[in-house]
C-alpha positions as CSV (number, residue, x, y, z in Angstrom):
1,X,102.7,-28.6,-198.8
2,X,102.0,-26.0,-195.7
3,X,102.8,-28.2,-193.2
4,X,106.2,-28.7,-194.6
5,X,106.6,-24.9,-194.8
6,X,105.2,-24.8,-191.4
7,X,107.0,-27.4,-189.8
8,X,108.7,-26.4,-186.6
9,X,112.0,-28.0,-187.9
10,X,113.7,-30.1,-190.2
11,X,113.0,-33.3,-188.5
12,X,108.9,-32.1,-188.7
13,X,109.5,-31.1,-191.7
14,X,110.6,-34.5,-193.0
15,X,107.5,-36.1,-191.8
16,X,105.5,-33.9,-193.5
17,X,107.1,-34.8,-196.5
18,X,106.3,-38.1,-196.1
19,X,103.2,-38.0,-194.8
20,X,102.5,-36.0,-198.0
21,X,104.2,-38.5,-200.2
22,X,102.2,-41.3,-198.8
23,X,98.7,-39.0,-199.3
24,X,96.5,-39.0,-201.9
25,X,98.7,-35.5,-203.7
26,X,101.7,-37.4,-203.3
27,X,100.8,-41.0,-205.1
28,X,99.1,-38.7,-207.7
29,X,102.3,-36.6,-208.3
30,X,105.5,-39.0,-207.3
31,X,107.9,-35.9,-209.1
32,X,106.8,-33.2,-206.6
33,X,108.2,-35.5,-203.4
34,X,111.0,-36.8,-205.4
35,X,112.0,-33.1,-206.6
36,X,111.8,-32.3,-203.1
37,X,113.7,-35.2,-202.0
38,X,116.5,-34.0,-204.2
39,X,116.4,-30.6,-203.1
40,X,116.2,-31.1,-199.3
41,X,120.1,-29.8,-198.3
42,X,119.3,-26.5,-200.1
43,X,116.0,-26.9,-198.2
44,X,116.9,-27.4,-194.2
45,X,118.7,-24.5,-193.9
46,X,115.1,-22.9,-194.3
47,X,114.3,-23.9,-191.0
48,X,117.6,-22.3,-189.4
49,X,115.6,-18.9,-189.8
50,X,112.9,-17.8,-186.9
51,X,109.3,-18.7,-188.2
52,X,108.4,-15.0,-189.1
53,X,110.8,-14.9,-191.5
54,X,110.3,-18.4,-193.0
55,X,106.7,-17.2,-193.2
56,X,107.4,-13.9,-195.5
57,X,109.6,-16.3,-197.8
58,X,107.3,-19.2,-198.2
59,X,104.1,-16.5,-199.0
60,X,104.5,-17.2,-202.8
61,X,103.1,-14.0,-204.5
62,X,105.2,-11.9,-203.4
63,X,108.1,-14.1,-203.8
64,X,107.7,-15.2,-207.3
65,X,106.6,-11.6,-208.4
66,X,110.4,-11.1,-207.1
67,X,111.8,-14.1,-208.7
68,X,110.3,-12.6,-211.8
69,X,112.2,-9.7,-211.8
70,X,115.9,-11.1,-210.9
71,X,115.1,-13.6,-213.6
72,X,114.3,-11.3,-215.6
73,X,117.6,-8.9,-215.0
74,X,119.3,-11.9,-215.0
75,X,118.5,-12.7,-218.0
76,X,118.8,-9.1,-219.9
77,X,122.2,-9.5,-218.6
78,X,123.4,-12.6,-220.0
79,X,126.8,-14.0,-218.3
80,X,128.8,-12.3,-215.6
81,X,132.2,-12.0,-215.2
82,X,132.2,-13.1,-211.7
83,X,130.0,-14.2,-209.1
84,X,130.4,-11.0,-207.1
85,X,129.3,-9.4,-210.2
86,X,125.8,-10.9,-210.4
87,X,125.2,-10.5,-206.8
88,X,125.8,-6.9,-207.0
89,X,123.0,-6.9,-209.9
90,X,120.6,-8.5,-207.6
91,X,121.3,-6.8,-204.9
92,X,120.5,-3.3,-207.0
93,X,117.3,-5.0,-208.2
94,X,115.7,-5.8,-204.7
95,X,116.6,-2.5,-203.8
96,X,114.5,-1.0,-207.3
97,X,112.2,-3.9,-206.5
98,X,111.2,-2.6,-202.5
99,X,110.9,0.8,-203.8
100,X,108.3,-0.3,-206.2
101,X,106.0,-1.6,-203.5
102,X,103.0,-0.1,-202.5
103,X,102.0,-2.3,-199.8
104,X,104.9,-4.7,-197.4
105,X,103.1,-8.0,-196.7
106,X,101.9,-7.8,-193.3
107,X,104.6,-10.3,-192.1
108,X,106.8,-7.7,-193.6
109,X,107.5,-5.8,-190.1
110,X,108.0,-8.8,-188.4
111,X,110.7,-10.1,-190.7
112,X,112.7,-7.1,-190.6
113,X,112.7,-7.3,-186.7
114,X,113.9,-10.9,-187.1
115,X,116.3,-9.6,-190.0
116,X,117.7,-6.9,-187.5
117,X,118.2,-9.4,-185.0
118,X,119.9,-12.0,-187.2
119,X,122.2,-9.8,-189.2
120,X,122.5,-6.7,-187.0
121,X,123.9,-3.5,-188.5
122,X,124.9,-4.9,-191.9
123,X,120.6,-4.9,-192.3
124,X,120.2,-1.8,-190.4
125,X,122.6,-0.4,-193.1
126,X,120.6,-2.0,-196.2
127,X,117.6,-0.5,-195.1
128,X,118.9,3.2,-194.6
């Protein structure tokens, strides 16, 4: 699966998937490529973003320890009344959730350059 995550692009990123698919993982477990398969339009946009940040998103402890907790507030919440609603939920619960770190992933600094870059002062703002 890294060298799908890895992949320079899309296209590479494709090939990987099918090279994995055709690999001894991917005859083993058929659902993993097909779930993939499925998925890939919510996935190439990945690949849009500069490899340092791809990088802190694809390093999966830190990410699913933060899944957890949006899930989780997500879930003590129950229904919104609008979609503007729950995204000002989660955006209050990464901003509990980064105070709560003790250590920033060492790709951490690089993504925030990348982040600055990308989105300018509306991330120079969050970060204040």
């Amino acid at each position: 699966m890294k060298e799908i995550y890895r992949a320079t692009d899309a296209g590479a990123a494709e090939k990987a998937l099918a090279a994995f698919e055709e690999g001894e993982w991917g005859r083993k477990y058929k659902a993993i490529g097909q779930s993939w398969r499925r998925a890939w339009a919510e996935v190439v946009p990945f690949f849009a973003f500069p490899e340092e940040v791809r990088k802190i998103v694809y390093t999966t402890n830190a990410i699913e320890a933060l899944n957890s907790k949006l899930r989780r507030a997500v879930r003590a919440r129950g229904h919104f009344p609008s979609d503007d609603a729950a995204m000002k939920l989660l955006f209050l619960v990464l901003n509990r959730a980064e105070k709560e770190w003790k250590m920033a992933p060492r790709e951490w600094a690089m993504a925030k350059a990348q982040f600055a870059i990308l989105y300018g002062e509306r991330f120079t703002r969050a970060m204040a």
